[in-house]
Each structure stands twice: as structure tokens, then as C-alpha cells.
N, C-alpha and C positions, 0 to 999 in steps of 0.2 A: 483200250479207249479211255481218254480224260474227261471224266466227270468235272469240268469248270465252266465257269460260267465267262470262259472269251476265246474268242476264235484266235487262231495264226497270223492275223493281225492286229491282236491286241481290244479288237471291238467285242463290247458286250452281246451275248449271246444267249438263248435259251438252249439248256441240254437236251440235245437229242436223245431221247428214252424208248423210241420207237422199237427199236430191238430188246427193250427189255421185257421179260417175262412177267406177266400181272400175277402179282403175291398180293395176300392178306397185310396189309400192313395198320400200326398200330401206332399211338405214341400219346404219351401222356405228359403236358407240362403242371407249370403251378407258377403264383404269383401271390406276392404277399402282400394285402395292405394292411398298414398301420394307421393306429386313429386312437384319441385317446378312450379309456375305455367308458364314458357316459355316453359317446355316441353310437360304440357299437352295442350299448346296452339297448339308446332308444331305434336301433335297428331289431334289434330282437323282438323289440316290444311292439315295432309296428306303429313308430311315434313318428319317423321321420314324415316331413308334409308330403315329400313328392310321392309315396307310396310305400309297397313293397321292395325294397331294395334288392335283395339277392332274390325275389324272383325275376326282377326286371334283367338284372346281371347276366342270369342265366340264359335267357333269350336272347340279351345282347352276346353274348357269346359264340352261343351258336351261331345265329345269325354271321356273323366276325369269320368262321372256320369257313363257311361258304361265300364268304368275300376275299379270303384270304390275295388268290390270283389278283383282285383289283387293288390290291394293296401292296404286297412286296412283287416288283416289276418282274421280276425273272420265273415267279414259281410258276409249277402249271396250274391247271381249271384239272383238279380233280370230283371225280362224283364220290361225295361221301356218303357211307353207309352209316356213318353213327359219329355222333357228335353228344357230350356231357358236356357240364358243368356241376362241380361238387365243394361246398364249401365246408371249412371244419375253422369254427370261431374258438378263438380264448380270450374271452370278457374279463381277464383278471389283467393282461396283456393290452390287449384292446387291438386283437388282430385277426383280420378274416384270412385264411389262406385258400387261395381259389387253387381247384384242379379241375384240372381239362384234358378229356380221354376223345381223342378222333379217331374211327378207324375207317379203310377205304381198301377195294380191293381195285389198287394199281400197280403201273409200273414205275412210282416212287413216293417216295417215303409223305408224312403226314406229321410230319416233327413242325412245320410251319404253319401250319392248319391249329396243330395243339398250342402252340406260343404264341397265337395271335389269338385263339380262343381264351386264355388266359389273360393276355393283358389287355383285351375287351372289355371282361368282362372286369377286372380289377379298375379300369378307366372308368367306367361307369358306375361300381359303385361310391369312387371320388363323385363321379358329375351328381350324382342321386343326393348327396350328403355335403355338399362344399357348400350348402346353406346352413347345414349347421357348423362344418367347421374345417374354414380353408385350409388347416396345416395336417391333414392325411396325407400319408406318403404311399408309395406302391415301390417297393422294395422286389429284391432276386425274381427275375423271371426266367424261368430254365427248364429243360427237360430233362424229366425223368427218367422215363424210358421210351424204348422206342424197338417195336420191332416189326422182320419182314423182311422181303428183300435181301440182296448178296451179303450183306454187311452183318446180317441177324442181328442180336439181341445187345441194346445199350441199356446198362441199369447204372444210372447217376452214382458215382462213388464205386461202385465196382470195379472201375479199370482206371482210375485215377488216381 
């Protein structure tokens, strides 16, 4: 069976996954923003006006994993079991790097659930801070890892 996303005529289609087996499935991205680094100091410091930024982030994220379906047309409405948001700043850089861990026991994978819960929440720490300073960028967004399902375990760089 073809895992794609168009039928034998050419027409866009959702993959039928019905006969798949429900596995634990896992998958972790990340998303990079850039900004210089006095604003992600006055992030730290709890200076920006709109509020808390990475905790807004992080809500906004999840939130994003259980919208994913209304956003990229093709994937399916899975029920997620676990949904992160994890950031690791370098104030000398002036870079937040979001990761985002979703796991869901279906019958396919959560790799898009994770890359939209990243660059959610990456988009919103821009919207939160583009009063202080319009030229933050949001660089690489990709997956990490991902595991579950017939295909098992993808670890970024490992097989590349």
C-alpha cells in the first residue's frame, strides 16, 4: 500500500490509515528564534509590556498541536496524549530555541502535531516581542526525532 497523499487520478486525498495498527507514537521538533540579545534579556527579566512571553508561548503551542488537523489540510484529528513546550535561551546569542515533544497512541505518526507546535510557539514569541523589536527572525524548524509506527525510530543526523 502507498502512503501518499493522491489518488489514481491524480486528486488530492487523505491516507487511509484504518488498517493501521495504533502504536505509541512520539516526535520531537524545534524552532529557532533569533533576536538581539537586550530583548531576550528583557524576556528573561519579565520586561516585555505584553507579559510573560515563553509562558504564553508554551500554551500557544500546545494549543497549535491540537489544531494541527485545522491547519495542514491532509493530516488527521489525532487525540493527543502529551503535548510540551521546552525552551533553552543563549543571552550571549540572543536565541530562544523552542522544542516540542507530542506523543499520541495512534495509527500515525505526530511529526506534524510536533512542527507546528514549534513554530507556534516560535510565531508567538515574535507576536509577544515585535514591539520591542521588529527584526527577530525564526530560523530551522525540523524534527528531531520521531518514533512509533512501521517506520521506527528517526534521530536528526543519524541517518543523514
Amino acid at each position: 500500500m502507498s502512503f501518499n497523499h493522491f489518488d489514481d487520478k491524480g486528486q488530492a486525498i487523505m491516507v487511509d490509515v484504518s488498517h493501521k495498527q495504533p502504536t505509541l507514537r512520539t516526535a520531537v521538533a524545534t524552532a529557532t528564534v533569533r533576536m538581539k540579545p537586550e530583548t531576550l534579556a528583557a524576556i528573561l527579566a519579565g520586561r516585555i509590556t505584553k507579559g510573560d512571553v515563553l509562558a504564553v508561548a508554551r500554551l500557544a503551542g500546545i494549543a497549535a498541536a491540537k489544531k494541527t488537523p485545522e491547519l495542514i489540510p491532509l493530516s488527521h484529528p489525532l487525540a493527543i496524549h502529551h503535548a510540551a513546550v521546552d525552551f533553552r535561551t543563549d543571552p550571549e546569542k540572543g536565541t530562544v530555541t523552542v522544542e516540542a515533544t507530542v506523543r499520541a497512541f495512534e495509527r500515525t505518526g505526530v511529526e506534524m502535531e510536533a512542527m507546528t507546535t514549534a513554530s507556534v510557539a516560535a510565531l508567538t514569541i515574535y507576536d509577544m516581542c515585535k514591539g520591542t523589536e521588529k527584526g527577530i527572525t525564526i530560523g530551522e524548524i525540523a524534527l528531531l526525532y520521531k518514533e512509533g509506527g512501521k517506520s521506527g525510530v528517526y534521530r536528526r543526523g543519524a541517518t543523514e
